[in-house]
C-alpha positions as CSV (number, residue, x, y, z in Angstrom):
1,X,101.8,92.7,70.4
2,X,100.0,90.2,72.8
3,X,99.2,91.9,75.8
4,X,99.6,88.7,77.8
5,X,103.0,88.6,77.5
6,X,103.6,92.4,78.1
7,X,101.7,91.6,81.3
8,X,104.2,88.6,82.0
9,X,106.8,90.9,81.5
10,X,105.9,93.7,83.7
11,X,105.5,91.5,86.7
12,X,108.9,90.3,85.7
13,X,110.4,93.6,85.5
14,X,108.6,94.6,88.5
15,X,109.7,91.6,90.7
16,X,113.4,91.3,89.6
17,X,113.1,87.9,88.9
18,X,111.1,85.6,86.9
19,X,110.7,82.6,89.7
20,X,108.8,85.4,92.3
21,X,106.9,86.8,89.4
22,X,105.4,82.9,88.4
23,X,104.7,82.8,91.9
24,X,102.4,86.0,91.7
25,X,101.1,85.5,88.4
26,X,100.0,81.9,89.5
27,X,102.6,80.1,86.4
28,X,105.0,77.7,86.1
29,X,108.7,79.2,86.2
30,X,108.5,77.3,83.1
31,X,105.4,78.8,81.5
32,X,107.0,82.9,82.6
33,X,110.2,82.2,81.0
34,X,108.9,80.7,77.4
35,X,106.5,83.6,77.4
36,X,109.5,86.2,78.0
37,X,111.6,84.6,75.2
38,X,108.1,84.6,73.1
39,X,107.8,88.3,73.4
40,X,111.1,89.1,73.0
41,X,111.3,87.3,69.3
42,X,108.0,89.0,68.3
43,X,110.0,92.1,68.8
44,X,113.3,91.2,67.8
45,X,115.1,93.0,71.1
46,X,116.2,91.8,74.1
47,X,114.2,93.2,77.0
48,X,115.9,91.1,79.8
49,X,119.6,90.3,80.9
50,X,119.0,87.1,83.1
51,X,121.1,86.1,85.8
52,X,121.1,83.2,88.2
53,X,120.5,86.1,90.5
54,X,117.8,87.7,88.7
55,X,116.8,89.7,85.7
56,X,117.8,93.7,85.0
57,X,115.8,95.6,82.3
58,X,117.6,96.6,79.1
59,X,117.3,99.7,77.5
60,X,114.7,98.0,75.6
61,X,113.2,96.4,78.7
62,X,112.9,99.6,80.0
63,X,111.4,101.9,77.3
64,X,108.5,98.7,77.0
65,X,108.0,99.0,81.0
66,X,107.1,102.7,80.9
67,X,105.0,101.9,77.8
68,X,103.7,98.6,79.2
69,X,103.1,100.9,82.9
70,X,101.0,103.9,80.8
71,X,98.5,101.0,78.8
72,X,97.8,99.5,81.9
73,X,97.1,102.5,83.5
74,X,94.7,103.4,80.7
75,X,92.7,99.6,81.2
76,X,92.5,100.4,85.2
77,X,90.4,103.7,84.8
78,X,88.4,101.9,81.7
79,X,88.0,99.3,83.6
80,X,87.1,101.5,87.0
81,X,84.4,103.6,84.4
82,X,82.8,100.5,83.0
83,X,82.1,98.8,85.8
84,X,81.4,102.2,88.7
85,X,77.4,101.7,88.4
86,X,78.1,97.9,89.9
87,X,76.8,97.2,93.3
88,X,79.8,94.8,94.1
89,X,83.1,96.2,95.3
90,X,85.8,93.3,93.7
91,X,89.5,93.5,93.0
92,X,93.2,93.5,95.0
93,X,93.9,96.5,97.0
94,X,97.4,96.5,98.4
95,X,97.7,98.6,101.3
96,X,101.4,99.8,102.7
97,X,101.7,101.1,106.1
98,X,103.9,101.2,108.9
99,X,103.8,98.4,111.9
100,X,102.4,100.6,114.1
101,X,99.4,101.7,112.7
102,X,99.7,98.4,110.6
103,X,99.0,96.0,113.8
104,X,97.9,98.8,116.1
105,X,95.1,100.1,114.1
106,X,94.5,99.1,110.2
107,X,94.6,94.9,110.9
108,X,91.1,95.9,112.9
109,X,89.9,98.4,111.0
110,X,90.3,97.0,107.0
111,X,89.1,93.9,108.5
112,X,85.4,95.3,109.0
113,X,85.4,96.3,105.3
114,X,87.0,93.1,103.7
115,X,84.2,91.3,105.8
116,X,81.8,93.7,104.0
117,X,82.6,92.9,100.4
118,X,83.3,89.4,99.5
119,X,84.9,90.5,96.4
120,X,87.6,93.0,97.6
121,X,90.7,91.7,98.4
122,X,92.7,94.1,101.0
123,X,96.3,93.0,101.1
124,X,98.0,94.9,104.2
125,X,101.4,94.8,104.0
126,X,104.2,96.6,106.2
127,X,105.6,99.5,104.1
128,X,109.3,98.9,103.3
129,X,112.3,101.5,103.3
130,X,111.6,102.1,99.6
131,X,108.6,101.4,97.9
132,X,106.7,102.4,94.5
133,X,103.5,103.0,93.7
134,X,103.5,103.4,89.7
135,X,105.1,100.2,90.4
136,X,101.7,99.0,91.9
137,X,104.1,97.5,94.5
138,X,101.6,99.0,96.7
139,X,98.0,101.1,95.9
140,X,97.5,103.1,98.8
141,X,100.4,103.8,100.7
142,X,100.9,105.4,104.7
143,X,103.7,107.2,105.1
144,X,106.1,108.7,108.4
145,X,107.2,111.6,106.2
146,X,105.5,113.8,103.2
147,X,106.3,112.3,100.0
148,X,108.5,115.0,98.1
149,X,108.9,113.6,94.5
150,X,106.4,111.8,92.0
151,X,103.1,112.0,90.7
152,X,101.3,111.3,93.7
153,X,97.9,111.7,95.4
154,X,98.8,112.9,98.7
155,X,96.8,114.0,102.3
156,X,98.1,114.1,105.8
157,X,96.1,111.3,107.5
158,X,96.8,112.5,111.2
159,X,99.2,113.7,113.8
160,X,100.0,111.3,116.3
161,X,101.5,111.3,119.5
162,X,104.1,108.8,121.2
163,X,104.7,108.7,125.1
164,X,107.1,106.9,127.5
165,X,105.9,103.5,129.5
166,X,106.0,101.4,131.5
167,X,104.2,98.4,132.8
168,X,102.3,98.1,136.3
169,X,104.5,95.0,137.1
170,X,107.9,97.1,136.1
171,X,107.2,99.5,138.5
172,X,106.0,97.6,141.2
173,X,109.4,95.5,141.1
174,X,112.1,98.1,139.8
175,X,110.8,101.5,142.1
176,X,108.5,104.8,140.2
177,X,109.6,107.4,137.8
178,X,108.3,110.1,139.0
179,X,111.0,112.4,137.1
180,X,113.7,111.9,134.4
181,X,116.3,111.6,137.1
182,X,114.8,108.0,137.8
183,X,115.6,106.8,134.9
184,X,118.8,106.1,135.3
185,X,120.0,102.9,135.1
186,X,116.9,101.8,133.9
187,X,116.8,99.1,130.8
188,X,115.2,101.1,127.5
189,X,113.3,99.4,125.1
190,X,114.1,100.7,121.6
191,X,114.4,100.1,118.0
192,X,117.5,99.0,116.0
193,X,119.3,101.9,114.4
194,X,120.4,100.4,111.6
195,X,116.2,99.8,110.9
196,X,115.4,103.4,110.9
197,X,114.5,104.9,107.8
198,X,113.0,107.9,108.7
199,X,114.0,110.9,110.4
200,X,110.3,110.4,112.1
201,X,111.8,108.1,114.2
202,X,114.3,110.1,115.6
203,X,112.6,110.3,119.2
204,X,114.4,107.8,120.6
205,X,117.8,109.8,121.4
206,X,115.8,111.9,124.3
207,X,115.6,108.6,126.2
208,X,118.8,107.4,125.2
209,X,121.1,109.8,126.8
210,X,119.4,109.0,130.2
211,X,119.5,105.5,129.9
212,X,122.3,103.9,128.9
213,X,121.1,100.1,129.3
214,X,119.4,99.0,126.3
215,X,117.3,96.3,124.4
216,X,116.9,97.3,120.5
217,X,113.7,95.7,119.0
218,X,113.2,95.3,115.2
219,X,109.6,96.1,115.4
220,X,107.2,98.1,117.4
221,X,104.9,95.0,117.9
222,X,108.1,93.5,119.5
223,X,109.0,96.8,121.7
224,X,105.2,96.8,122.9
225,X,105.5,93.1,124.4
226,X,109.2,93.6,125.7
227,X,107.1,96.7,127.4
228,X,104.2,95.2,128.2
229,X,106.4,91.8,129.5
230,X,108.3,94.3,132.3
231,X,111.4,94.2,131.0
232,X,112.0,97.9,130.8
233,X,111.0,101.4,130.0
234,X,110.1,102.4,126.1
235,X,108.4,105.1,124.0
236,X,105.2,103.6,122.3
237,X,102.5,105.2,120.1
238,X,99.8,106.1,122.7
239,X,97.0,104.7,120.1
240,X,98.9,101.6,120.4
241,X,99.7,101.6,124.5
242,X,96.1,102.4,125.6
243,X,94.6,99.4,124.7
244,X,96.7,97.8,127.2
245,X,95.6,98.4,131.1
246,X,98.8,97.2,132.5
247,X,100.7,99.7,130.6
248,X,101.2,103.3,132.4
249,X,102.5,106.6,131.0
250,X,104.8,108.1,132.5
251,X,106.9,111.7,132.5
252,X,103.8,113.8,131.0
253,X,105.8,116.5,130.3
254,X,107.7,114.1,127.3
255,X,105.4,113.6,124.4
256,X,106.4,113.3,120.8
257,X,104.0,114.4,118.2
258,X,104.8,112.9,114.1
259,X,102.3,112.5,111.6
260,X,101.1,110.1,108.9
261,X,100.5,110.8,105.0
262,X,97.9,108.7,103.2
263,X,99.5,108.7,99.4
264,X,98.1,106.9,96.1
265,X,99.1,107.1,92.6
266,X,96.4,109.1,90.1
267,X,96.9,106.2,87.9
268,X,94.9,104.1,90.1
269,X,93.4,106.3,92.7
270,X,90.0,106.9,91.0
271,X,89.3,102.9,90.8
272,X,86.8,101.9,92.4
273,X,88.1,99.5,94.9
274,X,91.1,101.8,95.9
275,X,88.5,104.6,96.1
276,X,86.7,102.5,98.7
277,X,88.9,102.0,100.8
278,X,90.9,105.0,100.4
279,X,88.0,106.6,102.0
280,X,87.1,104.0,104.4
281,X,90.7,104.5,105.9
282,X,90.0,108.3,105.9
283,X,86.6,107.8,107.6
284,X,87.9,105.6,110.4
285,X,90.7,107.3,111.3
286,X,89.0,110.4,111.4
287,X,86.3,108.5,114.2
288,X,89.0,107.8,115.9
289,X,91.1,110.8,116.4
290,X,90.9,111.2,120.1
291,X,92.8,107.9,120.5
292,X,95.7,109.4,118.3
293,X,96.4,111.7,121.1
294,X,98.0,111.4,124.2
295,X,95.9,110.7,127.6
């Protein structure tokens, strides 16, 4: 069996359709398809149905991913092994994390080590609702909630807290808050329910019943600056609001404390590269606890 083509496939599998996989692999739609049809004749199955749409695995397809997913496996650790005495740090690391500490904290902080090895790739992306690691869809992955199911490597990272705001300009124009009482009739800043996918981010509801006005935000990047731009009151992460001056917290007594779990897959997790900065993300969130908690 050529392992090219297995490889082809995976991606394939893993993307859901061959024209996003090309794109990934760096082939011609072309190239990906001939190679699928390739493998499938060598072993006289069909491992793809393929729609305009995209492709679903067939109960072939699927009993060649897990096999495919288990070999590949097996080369990352050989390859992790053979090549742990080198000086050099090289490879992808994909990184999965919530905006929050995506923008607010990780953006800064996994810049200093890609800077440090020319050969490691750090990929930060923001974690979807659903994602998969033995899917490699992501190697190290920061989540609001504990994973409960899978084969997983899992820590708590840290607790964090989340307080209310305001800006300096807001309160200068629209009156203090001095109490909850005087947030009434007040504009809050919030997220879009139908964006929540974890119970984590359930805070929002204490505010909501006082303030009946609102402006619903996709993102917390986008809550900060409606925030930061005076436009009304909102709960941001406190790691997040204190790089900001203008920003001031308000109501001490209302503080919401979550947490975040650092997860990676075993498959992977003693690489070398993901090892790196596995503990590199460990190391600088731990220098920077005090700026996880509330002033």
């Amino acid at each position: 069996m050529d392992w090219e083509r297995v490889r082809i496939f995976l991606e394939v599998a893993r993307a859901g359709q061959i024209l996003k996989a090309s794109k990934s692999l760096r082939l011609n739609h072309a190239t990906v398809a001939r190679q699928l049809t390739a493998l499938e004749r060598s072993l006289n199955a069909k491992l793809l149905e393929r729609h305009t749409s995209g492709c679903t695995l067939t109960p072939a397809g699927e009993a060649l991913v897990a096999a495919a997913e288990r070999a590949e496996s097996e080369f990352l650790k050989v390859g992790s092994s053979i090549g742990g005495t080198a000086e050099a740090i090289t490879g992808t690391v994909r990184v999965g994390a919530p905006d929050g500490l995506g923008n607010y904290f990780l953006a800064d902080c996994l810049g200093v080590l890609a800077a440090k090895h020319p050969g490691l790739v750090i990929q930060l992306v923001p974690l979807p609702r659903t994602f998969s690691l033995s899917r490699r869809e992501a190697d190290i992955a920061i989540t609001l909630d504990r994973p409960k199911q899978g084969k997983l490597i899992l820590s708590k990272l840290t607790d964090y807290t989340l307080s209310v705001y305001a800006s300096e300009t807001y309160l200068t124009r629209e009156g203090p808050i001095r109490n909850q009482a005087d947030l009434a009739g007040r504009l809050f800043v919030t997220h879009v329910e139908d964006f929540v996918y974890s119970r984590a981010l359930d805070y929002a509801s204490v505010l909501g019943r006082l303030m009946s006005r609102r402006y619903e935000c996709g993102s917390v990047v986008a809550q900060m600056e409606a925030v930061r731009g005076g436009h009304g009151v909102g709960i941001l992460h406190d790691y997040a609001a204190r790089r900001y001056p203008e920003l001031k917290r308000l109501l001490p007594d209302i503080r919401f404390v979550r947490n975040y779990w650092l997860t990676s897959h075993p498959d992977t997790h003693e690489t070398r590269r993901v090892q790196e900065v596995h503990h590199f993300i460990v190391a600088s969130v731990k220098a920077a606890k005090p700026s996880f908690e509330a002033r």
